[in-house]
C-alpha positions in Angstrom: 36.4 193.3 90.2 33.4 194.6 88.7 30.7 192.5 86.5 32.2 192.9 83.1 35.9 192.4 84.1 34.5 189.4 85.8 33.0 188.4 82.6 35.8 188.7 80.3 37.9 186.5 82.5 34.8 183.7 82.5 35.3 183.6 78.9 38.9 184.1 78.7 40.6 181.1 77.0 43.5 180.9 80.0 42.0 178.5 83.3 43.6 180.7 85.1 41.9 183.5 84.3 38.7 181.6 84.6 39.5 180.9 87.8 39.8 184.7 88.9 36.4 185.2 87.8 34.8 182.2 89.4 36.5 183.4 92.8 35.3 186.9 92.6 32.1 186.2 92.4 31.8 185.9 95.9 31.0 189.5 96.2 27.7 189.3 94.4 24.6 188.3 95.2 22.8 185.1 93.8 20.7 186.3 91.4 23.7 187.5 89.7 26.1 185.0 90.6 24.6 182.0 90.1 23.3 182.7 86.7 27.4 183.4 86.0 28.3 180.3 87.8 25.9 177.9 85.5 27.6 179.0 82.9 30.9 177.5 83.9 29.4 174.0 84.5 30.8 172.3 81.2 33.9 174.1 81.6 36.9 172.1 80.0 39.5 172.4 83.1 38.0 170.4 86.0 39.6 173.0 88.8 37.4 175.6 87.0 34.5 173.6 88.0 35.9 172.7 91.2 35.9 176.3 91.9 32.6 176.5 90.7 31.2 173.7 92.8 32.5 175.6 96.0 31.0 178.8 94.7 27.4 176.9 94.7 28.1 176.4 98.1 28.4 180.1 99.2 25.4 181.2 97.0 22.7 179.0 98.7 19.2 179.1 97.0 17.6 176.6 95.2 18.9 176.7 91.8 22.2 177.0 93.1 20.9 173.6 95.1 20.0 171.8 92.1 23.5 172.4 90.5 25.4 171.1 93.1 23.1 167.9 92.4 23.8 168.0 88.5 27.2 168.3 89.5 27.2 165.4 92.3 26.0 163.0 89.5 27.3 163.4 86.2 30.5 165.4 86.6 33.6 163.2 85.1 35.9 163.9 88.1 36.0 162.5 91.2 37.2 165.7 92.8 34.7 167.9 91.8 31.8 165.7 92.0 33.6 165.3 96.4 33.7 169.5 96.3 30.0 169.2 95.2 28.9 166.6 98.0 30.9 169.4 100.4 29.3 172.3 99.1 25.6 170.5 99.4 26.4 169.6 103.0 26.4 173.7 103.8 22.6 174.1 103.2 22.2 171.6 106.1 20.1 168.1 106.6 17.6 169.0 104.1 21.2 167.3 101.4 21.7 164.5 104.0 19.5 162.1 101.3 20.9 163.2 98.4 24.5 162.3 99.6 23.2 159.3 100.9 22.0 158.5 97.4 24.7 159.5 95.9 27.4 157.3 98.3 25.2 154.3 96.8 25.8 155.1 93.4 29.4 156.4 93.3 31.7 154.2 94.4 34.9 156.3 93.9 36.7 156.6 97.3 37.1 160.4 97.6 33.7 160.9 97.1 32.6 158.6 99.5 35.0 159.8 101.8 34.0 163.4 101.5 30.5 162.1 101.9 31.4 160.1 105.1 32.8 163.5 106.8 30.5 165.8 106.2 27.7 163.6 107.7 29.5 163.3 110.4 29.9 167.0 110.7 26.7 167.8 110.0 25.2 165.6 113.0 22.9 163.5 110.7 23.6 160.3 112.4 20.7 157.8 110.9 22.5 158.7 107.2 26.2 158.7 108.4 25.3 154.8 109.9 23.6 154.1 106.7 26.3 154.9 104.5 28.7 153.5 106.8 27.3 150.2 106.2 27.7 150.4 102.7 31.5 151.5 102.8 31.8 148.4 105.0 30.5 145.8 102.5 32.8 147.6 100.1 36.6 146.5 98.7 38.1 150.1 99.4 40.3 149.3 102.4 40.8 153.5 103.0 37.0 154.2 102.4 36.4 150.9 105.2 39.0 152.4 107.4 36.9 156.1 107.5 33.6 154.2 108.2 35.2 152.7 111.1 36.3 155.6 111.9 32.9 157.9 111.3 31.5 154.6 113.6 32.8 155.8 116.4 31.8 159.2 115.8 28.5 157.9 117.0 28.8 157.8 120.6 25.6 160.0 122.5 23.6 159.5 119.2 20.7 157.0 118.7 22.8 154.9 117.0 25.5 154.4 119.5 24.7 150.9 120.0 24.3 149.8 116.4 27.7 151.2 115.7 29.2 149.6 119.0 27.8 146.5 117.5 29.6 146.4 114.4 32.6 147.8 115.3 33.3 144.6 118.1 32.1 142.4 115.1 35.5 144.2 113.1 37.3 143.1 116.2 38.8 139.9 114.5 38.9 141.3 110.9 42.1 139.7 109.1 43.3 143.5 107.8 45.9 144.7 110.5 44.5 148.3 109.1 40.8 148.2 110.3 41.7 146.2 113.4 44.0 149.5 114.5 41.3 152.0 113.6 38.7 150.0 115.8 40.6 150.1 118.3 41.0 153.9 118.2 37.2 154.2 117.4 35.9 152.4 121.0 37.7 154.6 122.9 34.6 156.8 123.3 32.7 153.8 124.5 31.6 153.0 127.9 29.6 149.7 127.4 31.4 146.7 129.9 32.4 144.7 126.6 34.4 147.1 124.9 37.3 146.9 128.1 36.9 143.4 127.5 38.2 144.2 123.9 40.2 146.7 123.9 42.4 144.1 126.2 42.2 141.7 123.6 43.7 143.7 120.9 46.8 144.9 123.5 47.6 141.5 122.8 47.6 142.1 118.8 50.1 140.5 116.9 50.3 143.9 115.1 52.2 146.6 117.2 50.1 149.8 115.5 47.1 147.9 116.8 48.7 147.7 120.1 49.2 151.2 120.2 45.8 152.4 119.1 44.4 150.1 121.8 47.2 151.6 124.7 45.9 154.8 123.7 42.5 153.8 125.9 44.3 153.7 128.8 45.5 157.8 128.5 
């Protein structure tokens, strides 16, 4: 699709269309893209600025940086504000703070949890403990469930033992949910007291715990 095709379909009052243009942009270089891209940042349909959100992500240089932030903050919808946080993650740890920041001051679970993944994926493990902290203190059981989980992603990093820490003090937590998912998060774990625990909860009175806790023994 050429420039001015592209352009008529950006403007074009059908999402749809919208959309088209958004995705073909991918075949041009920032300083023409971008510019394009900006443009789109108020648009009215939120996949439209989903779409544009990913595009960011593919057209890395610094202005495309700082709207992926704009977006990250002030965008009305949780799921483009989460495509924002993933397309920031691809310009690497120099974004780890920003989602950290931005984890603190949005509390909506899907952002959070795309925030919680790709800190995990991008190796950044002082932020990924940090923010798992916070999801712990929090009142989302799903968003609790993928810190535990992102916990013991921590295995071979500095952090090992801070995580192995707070995931035996989740041990005896009254939800049957995060009880399970610690179970399946120690398996990585060599430290003496985690057999010690892991034979603790095969005596759950909860049989999914059970299971996650069997699986050890594989």
């Amino acid at each position: 699709m050429d420039i001015d095709e592209i352009k008529t379909c950006l403007n074009n009052p059908d999402f749809q269309y919208r959309l088209k243009g958004v995705a073909a942009l991918k075949d041009y270089k920032p300083e023409i893209a971008v510019p394009l891209l900006k443009g789109k940042l108020d648009d009215p349909e939120f996949l439209v600025r989903s779409f544009v959100s990913r595009a960011f992500g593919a057209q890395q240089t610094a202005e495309s940086f700082a709207a992926l932030l704009q977006i990250m903050k002030f965008d009305n919808t949780p799921n483009v504000r989460a495509e924002a946080a993933n397309s920031l993650s691809l310009f690497g740890k120099c974004a780890a703070s920003h989602l950290v920041l931005t984890f603190f001051q949005d509390d909506h679970w899907l952002v959070r949890r795309s925030i919680l993944a790709v800190l995990v994926d991008m190796e950044c493990e002082n932020e990924l403990f940090e923010v798992c902290m916070e999801a712990l203190a929090g009142d989302d059981i799903a968003t609790q469930e993928a810190a535990v989980d992102a916990l013991g992603m921590l295995v071979g990093t500095s952090q090992e033992q801070a995580a192995l820490s707070q995931l035996l003090g989740l041990v005896g937590s009254d939800s049957e949910r995060i009880r399970q998912h610690v179970a399946s998060a120690l398996k990585g774990f060599r430290d003496p007291q985690v057999r010690e625990v892991l034979s603790q909860l095969r005596q759950d009175s909860n049989h999914r715990v059970v299971a996650a806790a069997l699986e050890n023994l594989l």
